[in-house]
C-alpha positions as CSV (number, residue, x, y, z in Angstrom):
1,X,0.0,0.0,0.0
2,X,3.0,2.5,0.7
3,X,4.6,2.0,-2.1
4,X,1.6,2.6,-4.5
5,X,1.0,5.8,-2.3
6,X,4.4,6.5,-3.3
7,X,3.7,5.3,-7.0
8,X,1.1,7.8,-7.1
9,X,3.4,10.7,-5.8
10,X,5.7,10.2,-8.2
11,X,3.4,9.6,-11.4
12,X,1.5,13.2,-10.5
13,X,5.1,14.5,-10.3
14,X,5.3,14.1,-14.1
15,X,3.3,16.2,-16.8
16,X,5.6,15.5,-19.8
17,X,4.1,12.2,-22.0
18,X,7.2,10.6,-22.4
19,X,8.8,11.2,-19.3
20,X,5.8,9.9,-17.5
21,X,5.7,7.2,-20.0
22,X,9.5,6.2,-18.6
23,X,8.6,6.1,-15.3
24,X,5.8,3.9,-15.6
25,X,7.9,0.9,-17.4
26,X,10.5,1.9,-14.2
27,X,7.6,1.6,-11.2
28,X,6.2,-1.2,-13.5
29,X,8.3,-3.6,-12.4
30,X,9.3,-2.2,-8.7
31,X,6.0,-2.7,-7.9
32,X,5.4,-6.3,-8.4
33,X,9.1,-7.4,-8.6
34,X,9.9,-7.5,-12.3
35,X,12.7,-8.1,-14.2
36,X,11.7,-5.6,-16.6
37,X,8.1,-4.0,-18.2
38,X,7.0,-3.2,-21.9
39,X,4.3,-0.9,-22.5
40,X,2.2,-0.8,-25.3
41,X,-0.5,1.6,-26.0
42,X,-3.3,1.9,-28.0
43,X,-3.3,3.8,-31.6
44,X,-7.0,5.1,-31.8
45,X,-6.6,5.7,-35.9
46,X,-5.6,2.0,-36.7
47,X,-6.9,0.2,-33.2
48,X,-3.7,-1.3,-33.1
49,X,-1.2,-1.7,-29.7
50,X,2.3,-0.6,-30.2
51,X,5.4,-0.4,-27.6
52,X,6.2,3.5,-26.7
53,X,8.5,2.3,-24.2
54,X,10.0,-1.4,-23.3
55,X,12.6,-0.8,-20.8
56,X,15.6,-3.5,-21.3
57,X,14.3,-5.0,-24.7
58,X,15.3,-5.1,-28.1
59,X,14.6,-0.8,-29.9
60,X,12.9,-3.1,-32.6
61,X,10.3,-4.2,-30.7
62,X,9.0,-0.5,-31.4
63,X,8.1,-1.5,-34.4
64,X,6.0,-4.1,-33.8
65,X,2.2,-3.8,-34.0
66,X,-0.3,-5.8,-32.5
67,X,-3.8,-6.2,-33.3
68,X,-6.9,-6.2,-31.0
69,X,-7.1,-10.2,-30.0
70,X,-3.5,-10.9,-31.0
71,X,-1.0,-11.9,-28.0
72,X,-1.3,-11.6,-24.7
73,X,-1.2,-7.6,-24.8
74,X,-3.5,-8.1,-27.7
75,X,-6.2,-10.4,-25.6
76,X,-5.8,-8.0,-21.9
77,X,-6.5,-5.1,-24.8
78,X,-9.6,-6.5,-25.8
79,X,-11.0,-8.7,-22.5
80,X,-10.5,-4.9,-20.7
81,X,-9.4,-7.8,-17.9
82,X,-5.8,-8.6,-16.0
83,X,-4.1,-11.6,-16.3
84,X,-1.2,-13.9,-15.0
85,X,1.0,-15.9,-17.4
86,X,3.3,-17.5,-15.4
87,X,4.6,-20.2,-18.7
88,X,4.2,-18.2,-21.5
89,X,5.4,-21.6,-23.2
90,X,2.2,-23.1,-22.6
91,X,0.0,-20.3,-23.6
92,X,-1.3,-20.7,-27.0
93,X,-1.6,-16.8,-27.3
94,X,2.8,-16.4,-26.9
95,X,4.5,-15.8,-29.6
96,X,8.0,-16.0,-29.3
97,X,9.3,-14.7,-32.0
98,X,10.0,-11.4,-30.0
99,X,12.6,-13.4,-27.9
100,X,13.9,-15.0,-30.9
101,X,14.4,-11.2,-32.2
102,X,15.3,-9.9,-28.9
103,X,17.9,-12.3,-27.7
104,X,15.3,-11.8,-24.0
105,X,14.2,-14.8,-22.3
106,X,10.7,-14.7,-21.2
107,X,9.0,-17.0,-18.5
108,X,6.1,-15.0,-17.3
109,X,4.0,-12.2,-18.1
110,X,1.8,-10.2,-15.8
111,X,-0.6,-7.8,-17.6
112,X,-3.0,-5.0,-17.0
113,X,-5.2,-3.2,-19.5
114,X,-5.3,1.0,-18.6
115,X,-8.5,1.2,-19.0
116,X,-9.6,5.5,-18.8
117,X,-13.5,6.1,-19.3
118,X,-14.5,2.7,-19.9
119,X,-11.7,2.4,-22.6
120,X,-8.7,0.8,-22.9
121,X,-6.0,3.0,-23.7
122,X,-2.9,0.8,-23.4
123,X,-1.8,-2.1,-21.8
124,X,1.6,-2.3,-19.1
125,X,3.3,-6.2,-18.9
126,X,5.4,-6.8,-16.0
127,X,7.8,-9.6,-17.3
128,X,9.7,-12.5,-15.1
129,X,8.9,-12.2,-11.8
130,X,12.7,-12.3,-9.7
131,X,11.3,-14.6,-7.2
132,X,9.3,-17.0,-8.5
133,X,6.1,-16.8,-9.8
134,X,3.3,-14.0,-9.8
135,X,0.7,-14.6,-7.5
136,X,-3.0,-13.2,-7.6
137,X,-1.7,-10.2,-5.0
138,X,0.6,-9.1,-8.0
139,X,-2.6,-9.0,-10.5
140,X,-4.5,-6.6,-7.7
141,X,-1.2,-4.5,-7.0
142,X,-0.2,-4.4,-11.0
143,X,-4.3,-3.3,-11.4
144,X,-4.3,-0.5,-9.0
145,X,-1.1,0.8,-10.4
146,X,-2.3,0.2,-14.2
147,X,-5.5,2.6,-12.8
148,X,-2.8,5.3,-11.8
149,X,-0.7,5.0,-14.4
150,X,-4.0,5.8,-16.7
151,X,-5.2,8.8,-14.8
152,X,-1.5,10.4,-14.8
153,X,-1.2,9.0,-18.9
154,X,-4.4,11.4,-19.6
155,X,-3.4,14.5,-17.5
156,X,0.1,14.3,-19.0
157,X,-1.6,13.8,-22.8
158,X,-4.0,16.9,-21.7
159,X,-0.8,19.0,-21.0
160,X,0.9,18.0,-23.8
161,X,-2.0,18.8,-26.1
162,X,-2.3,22.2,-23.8
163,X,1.4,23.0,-24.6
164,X,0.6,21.9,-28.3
165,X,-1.6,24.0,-28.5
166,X,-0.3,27.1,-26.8
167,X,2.7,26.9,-28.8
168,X,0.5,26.7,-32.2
169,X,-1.4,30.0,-31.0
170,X,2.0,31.4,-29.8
171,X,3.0,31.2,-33.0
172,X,0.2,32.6,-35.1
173,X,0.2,35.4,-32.5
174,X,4.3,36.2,-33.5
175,X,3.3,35.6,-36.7
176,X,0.8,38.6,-36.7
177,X,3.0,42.1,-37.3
178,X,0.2,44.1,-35.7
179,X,0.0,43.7,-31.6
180,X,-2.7,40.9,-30.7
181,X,-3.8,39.6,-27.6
182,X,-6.2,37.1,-25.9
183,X,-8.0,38.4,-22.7
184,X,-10.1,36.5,-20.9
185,X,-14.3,37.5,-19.9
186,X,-12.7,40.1,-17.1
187,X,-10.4,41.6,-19.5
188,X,-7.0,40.1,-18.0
189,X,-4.4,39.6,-20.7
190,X,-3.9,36.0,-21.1
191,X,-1.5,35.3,-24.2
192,X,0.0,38.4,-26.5
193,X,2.9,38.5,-29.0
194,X,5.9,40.4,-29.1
195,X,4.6,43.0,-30.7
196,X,2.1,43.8,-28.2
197,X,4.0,43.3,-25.4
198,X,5.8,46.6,-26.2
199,X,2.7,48.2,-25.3
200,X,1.6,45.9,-22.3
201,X,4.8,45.3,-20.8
202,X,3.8,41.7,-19.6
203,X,0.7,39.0,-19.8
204,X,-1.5,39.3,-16.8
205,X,-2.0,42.6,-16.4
206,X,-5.7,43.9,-17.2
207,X,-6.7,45.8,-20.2
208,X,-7.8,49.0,-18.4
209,X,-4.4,48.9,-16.5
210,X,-2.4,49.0,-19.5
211,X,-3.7,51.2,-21.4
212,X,-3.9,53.6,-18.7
213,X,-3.2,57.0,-19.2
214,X,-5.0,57.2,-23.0
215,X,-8.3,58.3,-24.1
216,X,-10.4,55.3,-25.4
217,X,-12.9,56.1,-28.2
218,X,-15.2,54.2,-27.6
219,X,-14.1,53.9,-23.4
220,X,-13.3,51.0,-22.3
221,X,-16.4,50.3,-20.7
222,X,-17.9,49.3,-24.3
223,X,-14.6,47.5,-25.0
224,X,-14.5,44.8,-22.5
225,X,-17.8,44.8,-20.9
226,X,-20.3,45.4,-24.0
227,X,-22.0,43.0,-25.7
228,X,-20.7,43.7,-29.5
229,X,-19.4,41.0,-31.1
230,X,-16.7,43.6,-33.1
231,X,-15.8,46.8,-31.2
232,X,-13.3,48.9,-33.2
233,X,-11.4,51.3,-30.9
234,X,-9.2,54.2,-31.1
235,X,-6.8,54.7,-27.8
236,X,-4.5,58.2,-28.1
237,X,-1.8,59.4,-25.8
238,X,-0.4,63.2,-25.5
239,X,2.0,63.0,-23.7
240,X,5.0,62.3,-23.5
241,X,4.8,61.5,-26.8
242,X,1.7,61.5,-28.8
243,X,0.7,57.8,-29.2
244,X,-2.4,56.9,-31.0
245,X,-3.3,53.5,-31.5
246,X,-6.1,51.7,-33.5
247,X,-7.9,48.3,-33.2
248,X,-10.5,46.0,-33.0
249,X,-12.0,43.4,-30.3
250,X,-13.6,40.7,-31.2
251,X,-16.0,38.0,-28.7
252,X,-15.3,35.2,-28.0
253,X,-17.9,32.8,-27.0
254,X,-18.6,29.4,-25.5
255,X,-19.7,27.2,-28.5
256,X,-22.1,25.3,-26.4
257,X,-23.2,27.3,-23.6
258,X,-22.8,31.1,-25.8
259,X,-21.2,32.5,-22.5
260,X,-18.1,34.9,-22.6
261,X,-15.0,33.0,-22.7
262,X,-13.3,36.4,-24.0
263,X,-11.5,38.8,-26.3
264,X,-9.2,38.7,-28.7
265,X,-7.9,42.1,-29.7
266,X,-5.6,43.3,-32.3
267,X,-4.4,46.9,-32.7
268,X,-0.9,49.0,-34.2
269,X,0.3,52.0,-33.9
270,X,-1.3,54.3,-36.9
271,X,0.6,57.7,-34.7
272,X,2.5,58.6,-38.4
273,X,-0.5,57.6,-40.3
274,X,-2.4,60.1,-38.2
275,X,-0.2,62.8,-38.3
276,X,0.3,62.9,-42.3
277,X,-3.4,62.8,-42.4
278,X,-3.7,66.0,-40.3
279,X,-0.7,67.8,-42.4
280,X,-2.7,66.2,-45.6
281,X,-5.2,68.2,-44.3
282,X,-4.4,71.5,-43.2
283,X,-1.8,71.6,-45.9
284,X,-4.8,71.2,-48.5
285,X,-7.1,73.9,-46.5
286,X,-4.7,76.1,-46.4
287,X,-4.3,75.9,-49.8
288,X,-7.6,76.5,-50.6
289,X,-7.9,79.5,-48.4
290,X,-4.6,81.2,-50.2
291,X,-6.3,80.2,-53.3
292,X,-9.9,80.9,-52.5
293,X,-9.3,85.1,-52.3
294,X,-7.0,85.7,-55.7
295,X,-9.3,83.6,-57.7
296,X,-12.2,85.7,-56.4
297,X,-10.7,88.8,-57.6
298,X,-9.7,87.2,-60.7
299,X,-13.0,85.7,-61.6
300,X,-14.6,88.9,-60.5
301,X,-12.8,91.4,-62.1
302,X,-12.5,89.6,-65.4
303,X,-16.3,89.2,-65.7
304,X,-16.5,93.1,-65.4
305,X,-13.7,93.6,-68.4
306,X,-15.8,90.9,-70.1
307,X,-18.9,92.7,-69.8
308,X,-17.6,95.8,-71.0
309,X,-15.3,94.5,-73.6
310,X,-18.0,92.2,-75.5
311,X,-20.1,95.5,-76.0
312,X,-17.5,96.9,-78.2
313,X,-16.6,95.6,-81.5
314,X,-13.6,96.8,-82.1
315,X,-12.5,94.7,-78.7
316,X,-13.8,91.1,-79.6
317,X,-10.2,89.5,-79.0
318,X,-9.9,91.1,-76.1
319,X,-13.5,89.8,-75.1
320,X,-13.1,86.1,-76.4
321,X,-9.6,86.2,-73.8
322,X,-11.5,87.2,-71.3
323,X,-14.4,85.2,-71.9
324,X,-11.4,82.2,-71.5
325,X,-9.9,83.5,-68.3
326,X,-13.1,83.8,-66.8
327,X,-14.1,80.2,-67.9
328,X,-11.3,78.9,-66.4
329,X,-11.1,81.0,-63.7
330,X,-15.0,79.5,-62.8
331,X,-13.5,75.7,-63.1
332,X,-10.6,76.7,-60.9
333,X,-12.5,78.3,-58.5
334,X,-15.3,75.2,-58.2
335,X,-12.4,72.9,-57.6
336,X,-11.0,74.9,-54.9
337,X,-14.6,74.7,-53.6
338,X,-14.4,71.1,-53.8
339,X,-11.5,70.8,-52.1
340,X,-12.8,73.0,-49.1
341,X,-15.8,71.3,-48.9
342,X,-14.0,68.0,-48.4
343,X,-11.9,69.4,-46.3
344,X,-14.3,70.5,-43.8
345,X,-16.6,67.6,-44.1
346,X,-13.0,65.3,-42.8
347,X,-12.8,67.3,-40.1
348,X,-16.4,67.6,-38.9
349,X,-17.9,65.7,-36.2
350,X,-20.8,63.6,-36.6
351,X,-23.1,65.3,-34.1
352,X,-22.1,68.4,-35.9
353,X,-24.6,67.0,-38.8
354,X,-28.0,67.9,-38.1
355,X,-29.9,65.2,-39.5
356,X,-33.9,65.9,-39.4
357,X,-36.4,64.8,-42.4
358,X,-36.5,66.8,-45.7
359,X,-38.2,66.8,-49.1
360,X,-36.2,64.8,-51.5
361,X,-38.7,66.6,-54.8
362,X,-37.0,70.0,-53.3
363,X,-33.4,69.2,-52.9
364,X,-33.6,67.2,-56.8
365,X,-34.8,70.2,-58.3
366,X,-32.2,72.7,-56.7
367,X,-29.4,70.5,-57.7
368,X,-30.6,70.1,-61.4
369,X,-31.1,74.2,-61.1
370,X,-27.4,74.8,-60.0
371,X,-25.9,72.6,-62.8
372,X,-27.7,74.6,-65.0
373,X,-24.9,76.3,-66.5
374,X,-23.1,72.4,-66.9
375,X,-25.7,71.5,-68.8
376,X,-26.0,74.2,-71.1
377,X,-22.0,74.1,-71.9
378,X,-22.3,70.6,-72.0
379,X,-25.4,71.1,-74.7
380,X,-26.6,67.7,-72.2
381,X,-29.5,66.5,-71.1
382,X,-30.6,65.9,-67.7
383,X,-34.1,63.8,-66.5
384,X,-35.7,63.3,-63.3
385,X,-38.0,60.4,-62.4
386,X,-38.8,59.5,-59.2
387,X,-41.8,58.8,-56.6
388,X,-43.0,62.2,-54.8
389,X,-43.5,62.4,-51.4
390,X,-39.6,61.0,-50.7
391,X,-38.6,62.1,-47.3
392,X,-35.2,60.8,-46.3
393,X,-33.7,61.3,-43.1
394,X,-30.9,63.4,-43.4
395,X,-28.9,66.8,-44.1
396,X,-30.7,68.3,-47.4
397,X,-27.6,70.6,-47.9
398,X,-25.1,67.9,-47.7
399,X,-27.7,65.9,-50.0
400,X,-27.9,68.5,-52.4
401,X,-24.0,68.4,-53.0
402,X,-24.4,64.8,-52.9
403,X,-26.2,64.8,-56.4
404,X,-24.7,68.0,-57.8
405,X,-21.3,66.1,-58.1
406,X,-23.3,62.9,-59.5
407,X,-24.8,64.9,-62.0
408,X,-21.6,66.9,-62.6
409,X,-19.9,63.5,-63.3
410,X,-22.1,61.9,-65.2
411,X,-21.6,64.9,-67.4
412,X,-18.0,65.4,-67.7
413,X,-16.6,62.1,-68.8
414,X,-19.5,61.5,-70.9
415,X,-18.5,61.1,-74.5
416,X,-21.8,60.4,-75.8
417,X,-23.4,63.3,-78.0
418,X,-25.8,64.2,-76.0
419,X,-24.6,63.5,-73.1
420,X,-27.1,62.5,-70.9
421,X,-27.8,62.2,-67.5
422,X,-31.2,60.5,-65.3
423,X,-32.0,60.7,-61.8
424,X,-34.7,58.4,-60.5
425,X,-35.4,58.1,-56.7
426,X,-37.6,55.4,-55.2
427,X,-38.6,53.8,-51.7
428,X,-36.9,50.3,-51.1
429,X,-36.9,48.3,-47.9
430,X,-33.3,49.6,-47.0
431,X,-34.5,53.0,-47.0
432,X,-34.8,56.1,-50.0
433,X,-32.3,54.9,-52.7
434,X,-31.7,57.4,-55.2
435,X,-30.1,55.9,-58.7
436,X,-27.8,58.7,-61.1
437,X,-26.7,56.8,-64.4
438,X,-25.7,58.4,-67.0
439,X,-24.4,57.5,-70.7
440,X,-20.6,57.5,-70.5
441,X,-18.1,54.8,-70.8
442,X,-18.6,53.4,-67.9
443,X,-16.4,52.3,-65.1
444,X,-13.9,49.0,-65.8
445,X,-14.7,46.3,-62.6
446,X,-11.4,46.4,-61.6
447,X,-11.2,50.4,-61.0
448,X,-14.7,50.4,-58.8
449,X,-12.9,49.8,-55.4
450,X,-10.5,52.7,-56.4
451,X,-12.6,55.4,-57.5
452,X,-14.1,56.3,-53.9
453,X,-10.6,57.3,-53.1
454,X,-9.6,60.7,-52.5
455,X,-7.7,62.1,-55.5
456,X,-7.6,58.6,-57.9
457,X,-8.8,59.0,-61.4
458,X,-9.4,56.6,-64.4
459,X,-6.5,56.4,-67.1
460,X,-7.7,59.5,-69.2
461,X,-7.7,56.6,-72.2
462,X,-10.2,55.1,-70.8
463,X,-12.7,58.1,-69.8
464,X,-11.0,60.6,-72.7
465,X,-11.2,63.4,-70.1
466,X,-8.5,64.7,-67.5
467,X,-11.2,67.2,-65.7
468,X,-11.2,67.2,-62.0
469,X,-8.9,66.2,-58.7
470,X,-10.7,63.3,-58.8
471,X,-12.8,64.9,-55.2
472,X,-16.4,63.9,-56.7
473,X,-16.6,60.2,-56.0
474,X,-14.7,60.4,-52.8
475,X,-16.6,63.8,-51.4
476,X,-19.8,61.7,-52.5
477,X,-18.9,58.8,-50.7
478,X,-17.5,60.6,-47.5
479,X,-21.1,62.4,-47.3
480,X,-23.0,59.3,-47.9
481,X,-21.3,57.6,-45.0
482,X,-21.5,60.2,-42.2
483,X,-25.4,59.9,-43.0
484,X,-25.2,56.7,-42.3
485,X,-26.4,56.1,-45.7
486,X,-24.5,53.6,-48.8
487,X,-23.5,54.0,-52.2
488,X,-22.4,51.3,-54.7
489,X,-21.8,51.6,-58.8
490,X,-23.6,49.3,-61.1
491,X,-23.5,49.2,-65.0
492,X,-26.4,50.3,-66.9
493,X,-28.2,48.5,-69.1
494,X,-27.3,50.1,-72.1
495,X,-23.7,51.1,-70.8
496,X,-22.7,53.9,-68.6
497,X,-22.6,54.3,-64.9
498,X,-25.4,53.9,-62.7
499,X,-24.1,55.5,-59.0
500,X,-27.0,53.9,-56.4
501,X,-27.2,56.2,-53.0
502,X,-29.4,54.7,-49.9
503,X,-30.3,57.3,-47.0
504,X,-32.3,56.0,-44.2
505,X,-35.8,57.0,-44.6
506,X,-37.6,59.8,-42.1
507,X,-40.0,57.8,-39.8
């Protein structure tokens, strides 16, 4: 009885397999006397036995395999029951061709299945008893050991698969260049990489603790304790350097039960990305503003000279040069618009946009109205079709610019004599979509991700023109968004664009 107390000590001692695995052929046969122990266990793929360890034999008996039935391993396997051999010679079952490859002599055989769970994992064979023969206090001693030996075979396989897998997801973490982290339901760091480990110092500590010190948008409240299964967040520092980091956590739930098991979160540093985005910005509004005042004067003063010039014959070069500088000077000066308008919508809050219910028939026929001019220079034309009564919910300012730079578009790269342009709005279960096509070349698949981007414009081989920054599609898109609304580009039937915009519908 002591020494399977001590058996047990020294079993729970061990966590790695084949350590373990060692020290059970070693207590094997200390326990009942042995002259040595094999141990064969059970492949579950092929339901065959195999030796992992057989202490003082032959290495190729590692190679054998034994099926369910076959041997005396073979028949404890399958019977799930312990049994003496004390003449192997006698026993039908015996096969002695592993002496004959081993050189071993073998007299007796003592077996145990290790049965875990009503299954038989493996099977442990003490072999030649020293003194004698093995007696039926051997089999219960050999049977309570093969019953701790089972227990400490299955913690030592769940810490090896543990490890396994911590190293696998150790791994895929370091393989990440951004920082990511596992958390569990409190918000405790559990496993990061190296990466984020700069910015946690160490595993363990809690979210809120290490990010201490920076303003969390959303806070951390909604973070680790809300109930979104994606939360992107935005954490910035001031001081003592500005630090402004960007990321996202994602739930993780229990498969069965659905109850919080944690969080994994991934964020990097976007601090330069941030910063050029700001000198982007207030490099491009300033440029505006130094622009904004000459062109004024330019365009103002020219359209007097203009006036008075085309009133005088004698002074029709001078008025056809005018007429030019103040063309341009228009186009000039509505792209410098453009590019304050975008400007100002980057930087403008949210709650800054008063959205409230307004009269879609209203805000249609003031943007047709203020393309006017376009569509006279353009000799185009320009339809409207669409169900009355349209209230989206909304800013009918922001709206109207919305579909003065679809219209404006449609226009400009149109190559199509006339070019033409219609606007048809309709209620659809996703809210007050409004569809612009016009009757241009279109845009190719592969440049429709691109064109929403601030500044990126089609090969001019494509579209024939070169007009613009290339501020429409993006000042379009930028709008739609901050009212919460869509866009998306299909292909008309008969060629062209068709530019689809969804705004939520009043209530």
């Amino acid at each position: 009885f002591e020494l399977l107390l001590e058996v047990g000590r020294l079993l729970s001692s061990k966590i790695e397999l084949d350590e373990l695995l060692t020290a059970v052929m070693q207590l094997a046969a200390r326990v009942v006397e042995a002259e040595t122990a094999s141990l064969l266990l059970v492949d579950l793929a092929t339901d065959e036995l195999y030796f992992h360890v057989a202490l003082g034999l032959d290495p190729a008996l590692a190679k054998i395999r034994l099926k369910m039935g076959q041997g005396i391993a073979g028949a404890t396997a399958q019977s799930a029951q312990p049994m003496i051999i004390n003449d192997v010679k006698k026993d039908p079952r015996w096969n002695s061709k592993m002496d004959k490859d081993s050189g071993f002599v073998t007299r007796s055989i003592l077996a145990a299945p290790i049965m875990l769970k009503g299954r038989c994992i493996g099977v442990v064979e003490a072999i030649n008893h020293i003194n004698g023969d093995f007696t039926v206090t051997d089999l219960r001693v050999f049977e309570a050991f093969a019953s701790q030996a089972a227990i400490a075979i299955e913690n030592a396989r769940l810490f090896s698969s543990l490890k396994e897998q911590n190293q696998t997801l150790d791994t895929l973490l370091n393989e990440i260049r951004d920082a990511a982290f596992l958390t569990d339901g409190q918000g405790t760091v559990l496993v990061a990489n190296a990466a984020a480990k700069q910015f946690l110092g160490s595993e363990g500590v809690r979210l809120d603790a290490a990010l201490a010190g920076m303003t969390l948008t959303p806070p951390m409240e909604s973070i680790i304790g809300g109930t979104e299964p994606l939360v992107a967040f935005e954490a910035v520092r001031e001081a003592p350097n500005k630090l402004v980091l960007a990321g996202t956590a994602t739930l993780i739930r229990d498969g069965t039960s659905g109850a919080l098991k944690g969080r994994v979160v991934v964020f990097r540093d976007v601090t330069d990305e941030r910063r050029e985005e700001g000198l982007k910005r207030n490099f491009l509004s300033l440029i505006s503003h130094k622009l904004k005042t000459p062109l004024s004067s330019i365009t103002g003063y020219s359209q007097l000279l203009y006036e008075d010039a085309r009133k005088k014959p004698e002074a029709a070069f001078q008025a056809s040069s005018l007429r030019t500088i103040l063309t341009q000077g228009q186009k000039l000066s509505g792209l410098v618009d453009k590019l304050l308008n975008f400007t100002v919508l980057e930087e403008l809050e949210d709650q800054a946009i008063d959205k409230k219910p307004f009269d879609l028939s209203v805000v249609l026929r003031q943007a047709v109205d203020a393309m006017e001019p376009w569509i006279v220079e353009k000799e185009a034309k320009v339809s409207v079709d669409h169900v009355p009564g349209l209230q989206p919910l909304g800013d009918s300012a922001l709206t109207r610019e919305v579909l003065k730079n679809l219209i404006e578009n449609g226009l400009k790269f149109s190559r199509a004599k006339p070019p033409a342009v219609t606007v048809s709005a309709a209620r659809t279960p996703r809210g007050v979509e409004v569809r612009v096509a016009d009757n241009g070349p279109g845009i190719p698949p592969e440049e429709r991700s691109k064109v929403f981007e601030k500044f990126y414009q089609i090969d001019a081989s494509f579209t024939g023109q070169i007009e613009g920054w290339g501020l429409g599609l993006p000042f379009v898109h930028k709008v739609v968004e901050r009212l919460d609304g869509t866009v998306s580009l299909e292909s008309g039937p008969q060629g062209g664009t068709v530019v689809v915009v969804t705004l939520p519908a009043a209530p």
